[in-house]
Each structure stands twice: as structure tokens, then as C-alpha cells.
N, C-alpha and C positions, 0 to 999 in steps of 0.2 A: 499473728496473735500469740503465739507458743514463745517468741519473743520474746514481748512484753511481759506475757507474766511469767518468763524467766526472771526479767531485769527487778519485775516489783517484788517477786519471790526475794528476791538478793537483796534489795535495801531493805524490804523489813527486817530480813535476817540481821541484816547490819546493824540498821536503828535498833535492833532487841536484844542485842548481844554488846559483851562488855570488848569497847574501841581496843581494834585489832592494831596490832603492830605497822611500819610500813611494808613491812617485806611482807605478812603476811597476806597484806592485804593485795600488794601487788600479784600474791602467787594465786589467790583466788581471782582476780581480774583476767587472768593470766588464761585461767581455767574457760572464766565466761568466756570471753573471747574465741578460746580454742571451741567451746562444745556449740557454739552460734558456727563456727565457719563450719563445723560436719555435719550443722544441722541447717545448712543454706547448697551443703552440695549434696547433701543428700534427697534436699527436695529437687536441686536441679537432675540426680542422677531418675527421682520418680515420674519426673517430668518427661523426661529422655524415655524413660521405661513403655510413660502411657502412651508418648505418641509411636512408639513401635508399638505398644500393643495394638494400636490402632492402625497402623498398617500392615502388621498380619493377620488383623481379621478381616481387613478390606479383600488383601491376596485371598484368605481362607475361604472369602465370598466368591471371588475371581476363578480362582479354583472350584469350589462345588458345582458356580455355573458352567464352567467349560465340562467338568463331570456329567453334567447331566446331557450335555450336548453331546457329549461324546456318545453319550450310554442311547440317548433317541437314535444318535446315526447309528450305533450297533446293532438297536432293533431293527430299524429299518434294513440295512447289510443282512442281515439273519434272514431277515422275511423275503428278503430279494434272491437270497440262497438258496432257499425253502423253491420258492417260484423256481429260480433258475436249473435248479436240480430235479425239480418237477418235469419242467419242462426239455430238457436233457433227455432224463429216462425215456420218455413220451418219444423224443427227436430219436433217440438210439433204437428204438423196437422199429420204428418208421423205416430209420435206413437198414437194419438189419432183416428188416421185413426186403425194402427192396431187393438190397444187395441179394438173397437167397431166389430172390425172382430174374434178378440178372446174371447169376452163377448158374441158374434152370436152363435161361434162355443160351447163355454159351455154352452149354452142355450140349443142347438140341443143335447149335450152330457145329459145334465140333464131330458129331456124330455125322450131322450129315456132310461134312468136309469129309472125315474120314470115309464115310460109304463111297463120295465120289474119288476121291483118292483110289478105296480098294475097285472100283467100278473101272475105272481108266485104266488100272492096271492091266485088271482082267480084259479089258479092250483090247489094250497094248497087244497081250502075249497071244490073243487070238489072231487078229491082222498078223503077227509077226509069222505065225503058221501057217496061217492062209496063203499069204503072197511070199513064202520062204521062196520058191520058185523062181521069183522079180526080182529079188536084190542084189544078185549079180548084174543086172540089167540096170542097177542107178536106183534101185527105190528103198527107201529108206521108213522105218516104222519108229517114232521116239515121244518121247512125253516133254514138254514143255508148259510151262506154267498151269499146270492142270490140265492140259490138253493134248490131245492124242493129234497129230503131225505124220500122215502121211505123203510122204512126199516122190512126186517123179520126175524124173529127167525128162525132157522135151524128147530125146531121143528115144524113151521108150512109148512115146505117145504120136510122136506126128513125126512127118521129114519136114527136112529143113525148111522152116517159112510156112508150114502147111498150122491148118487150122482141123484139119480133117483126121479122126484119130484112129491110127492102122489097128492093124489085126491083135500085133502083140498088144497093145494099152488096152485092144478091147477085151483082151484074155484078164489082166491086171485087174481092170475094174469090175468086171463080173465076179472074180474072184471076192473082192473088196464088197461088191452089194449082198455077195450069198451076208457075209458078215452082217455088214449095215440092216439088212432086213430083220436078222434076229436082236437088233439093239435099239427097239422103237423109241428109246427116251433118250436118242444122242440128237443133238443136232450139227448138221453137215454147212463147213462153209469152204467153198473152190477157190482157192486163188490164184490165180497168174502170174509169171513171173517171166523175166527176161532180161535178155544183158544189157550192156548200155550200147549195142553196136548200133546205128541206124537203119531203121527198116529201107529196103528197096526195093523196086520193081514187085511188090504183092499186090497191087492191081488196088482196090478200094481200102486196103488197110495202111493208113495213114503214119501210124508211127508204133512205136512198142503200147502203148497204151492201148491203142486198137486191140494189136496182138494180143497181149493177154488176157483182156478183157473177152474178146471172140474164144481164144483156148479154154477159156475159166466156161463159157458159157457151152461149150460143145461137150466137155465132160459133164457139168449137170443135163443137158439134154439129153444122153447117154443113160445117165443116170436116173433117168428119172422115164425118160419115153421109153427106154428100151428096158431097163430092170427094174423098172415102176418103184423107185422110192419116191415116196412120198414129197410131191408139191412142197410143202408145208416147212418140210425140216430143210431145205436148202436152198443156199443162196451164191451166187458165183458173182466172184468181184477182179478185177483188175488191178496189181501193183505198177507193173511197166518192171523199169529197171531200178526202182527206189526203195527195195526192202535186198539188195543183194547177199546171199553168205559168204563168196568170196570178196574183198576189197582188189584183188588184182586185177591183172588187165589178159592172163595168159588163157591159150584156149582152154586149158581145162578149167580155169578159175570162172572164165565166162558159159562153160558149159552145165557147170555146179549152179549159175546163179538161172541158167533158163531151166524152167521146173513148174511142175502142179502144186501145190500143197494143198491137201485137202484135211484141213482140221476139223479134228472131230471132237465136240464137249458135253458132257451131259447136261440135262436140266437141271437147273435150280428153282426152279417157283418154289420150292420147301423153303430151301435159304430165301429167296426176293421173300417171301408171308412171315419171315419172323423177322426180317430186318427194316420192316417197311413203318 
């Protein structure tokens, strides 16, 4: 349209005005021409303009909506944090509540390990005075794993192959009960022991398992019928030859492993009711 009445603007001019030369006329032509071709690119360069404007308001759309998307999941993230950290604080008083109730409870465990600890001690160093007399005779007083380990050699208790306990073991154990009697919350287990030689000729005792199971049982009967310790606290078991201290084979090494041990442990029902 802007064309056209370019072109009609120009010939009226022309018909209205006094006939232009040829050269002039060619440089007005000249002119047309040139302001039609900037005014054909310039509608192509508005054309160009609108449809980018038109796709950066599409993006600018594209964008607001991911905007707003973003911004819901933020709220939501927020409120999940809110919870989470609610939730958290709530979790941490919970475990710091326990923990402070399981720091109590190994307190109570540790006190009474330590009582028993100082308790065996005191065992320990009394037996050690008691029977100071015995221990050049083979008997020995020591703590192992929490536990007091009296220990005798076969030869201060019986003769050889006898189940029957002589004069000196019964000096020994009397000694050992005065103890036992003032420590009513120990309890007493007898054990047997022996070497690996094979029994022979002892009449109905069949092999070391007999043996020391009968030894183990003649000291509690001692123990018990004749210095009335208590039924209750003891019990006498037989090894044989299968818990030895020495590994050799020489007489004394087999003389070490024929033996009483009479291990003596305190109670724990304190510790078995908090750990149970």
C-alpha cells in the first residue's frame, strides 16, 4: 500500500511540474527505486523482528511455567524440611534419652564388674594366707578370668591311684572351708584332672574319666559332709586328661597336669537382672 502511493505521489509530481530533463529524471527514478528496496528490507527485517518476538514470549512463557514449577517444588522441599527437622529433633531427644539410659545401665554393669574384680581379689589374697602352709606342697592360689583357681596336686590329696583323701589334703581343705564359709556368695566348682597315662589295676575305675570324676566327687563330699558347705554352692565335675597345663609327656609335666582345681566365682544375679 505505502508503495503505491509512493509511485502515485511521484507521477502526479511529475504530471504537475515542468518536464524534467533526462538525467534528472533518471536520478529521481534512481532514488524511487533505492527507497522501495529499504523500504521491502525493512519490512523483511520487521517481519524477522515479530517472529522472534514471538518466540521469546513463547520461551518467556516456557520459563515462568518451569518458574512456577520450580517454586511449588521449593515449597513443598521447605515443608518436607520443616517435617524432617521436626522430626529429627523429636528422633535426637529419643536417642539421647536412650543413650543416657544405656550409659546408666553400663555404669551399673561396670560397678558391679569392678565389685567383683575387687571381691576375687580380696578372695585371692585371703586363700593365699590361709593355705600359705600348702604351697610348697604343689598348691597353688591365682585368678583367671575372673575367677579364683585353687589348685592341688594329686599328691597332696591322695596316693597314687587312691580316690581316698589323706590326712595332709584334709589339713588343706579345712583350711580352705574356714575361708569358703565366710564368703557365702561364692560359688564352688571341683574339678578333676589327670594325665594321659592309662589307668590300671583300680579295681571298678575304668579309665581316667572315672578317676577324676570319683577325686572331684570325694573332695565335695569332704566338703560338704564333713565342713558342711553348703549343698547348693557346689558341684564336682570330671575332666580326665583333656584340659592338661603341661603339653609334655615328662614326670613332672604329667605330675602338674594330675590336680584338683577347685574354682571359686562370685555371683552375678545383679549383672544376669540388668542384662537380661
Amino acid at each position: 500500500m505505502k508503495k503505491l502511493f509512493f509511485l502515485l505521489f511521484t507521477t502526479m509530481c511529475l504530471s504537475s511540474c515542468v518536464v524534467l530533463s533526462t538525467k534528472k529524471y533518471k536520478t529521481l527514478v534512481a532514488e524511487r527505486d533505492s527507497l522501495a528496496n529499504g523500504l521491502n528490507g525493512a519490512n523483511v527485517k520487521i517481519t524477522s523482528l515479530e517472529e522472534e518476538l514471538t518466540r521469546l514470549r513463547a520461551d518467556t512463557a516456557s520459563l515462568n511455567n518451569r518458574i512456577a514449577a520450580l517454586e511449588a517444588k521449593l515449597t513443598g522441599l521447605d515443608a518436607n524440611y520443616a517435617s524432617l527437622r521436626a522430626n529429627s529433633s523429636s528422633e535426637i531427644k529419643k536417642l539421647s534419652a536412650d543413650l543416657q539410659k544405656r550409659e546408666a545401665r553400663l555404669k551399673e554393669v561396670e560397678d558391679i564388674l569392678r565389685k567383683r574384680d575387687e571381691a576375687t581379689n580380696a578372695l585371692r589374697d585371703k586363700l593365699q594366707k590361709a593355705l600359705l602352709g600348702f604351697q610348697q606342697s604343689g598348691l597353688t592360689v591365682e585368678i583367671r578370668h575372673g575367677k579364683v583357681y585353687v589348685s592341688l596336686t594329686d599328691k597332696l590329696l591322695f596316693d597314687t591311684g587312691s580316690i581316698i583323701i589323706d590326712e595332709k589334703g584334709k589339713q588343706a581343705l579345712t583350711e580352705l572351708a574356714k575361708v569358703l564359709k565366710t564368703q557365702p556368695e561364692i560359688n564352688i566348682s571341683v574339678e578333676g584332672h589327670t594325665d594321659n597315662q592309662r589307668v590300671a589295676n583300680l579295681g571298678q575305675i575304668k579309665d581316667n574319666w572315672d578317676l577324676s570324676v570319683l577325686r572331684a566327687t570325694s573332695v565335695v563330699r569332704y566338703l560338704t559332709d564333713v565342713q558342711k558347705i553348703e549343698n547348693t554352692r557346689i558341684t564336682a565335675t570330671g575332666k580326665g586328661q583333656y584340659q592338661p597345663l603341661a603339653s609334655g609327656n615328662t614326670p613332672e609335666e604329667r605330675s602338674r597336669n594330675r590336680r584338683i582345681e577347685i574354682v571359686l566365682s562370685p555371683k552375678l544375679d545383679e549383672l544376669y537382672d540388668l542384662i537380661k
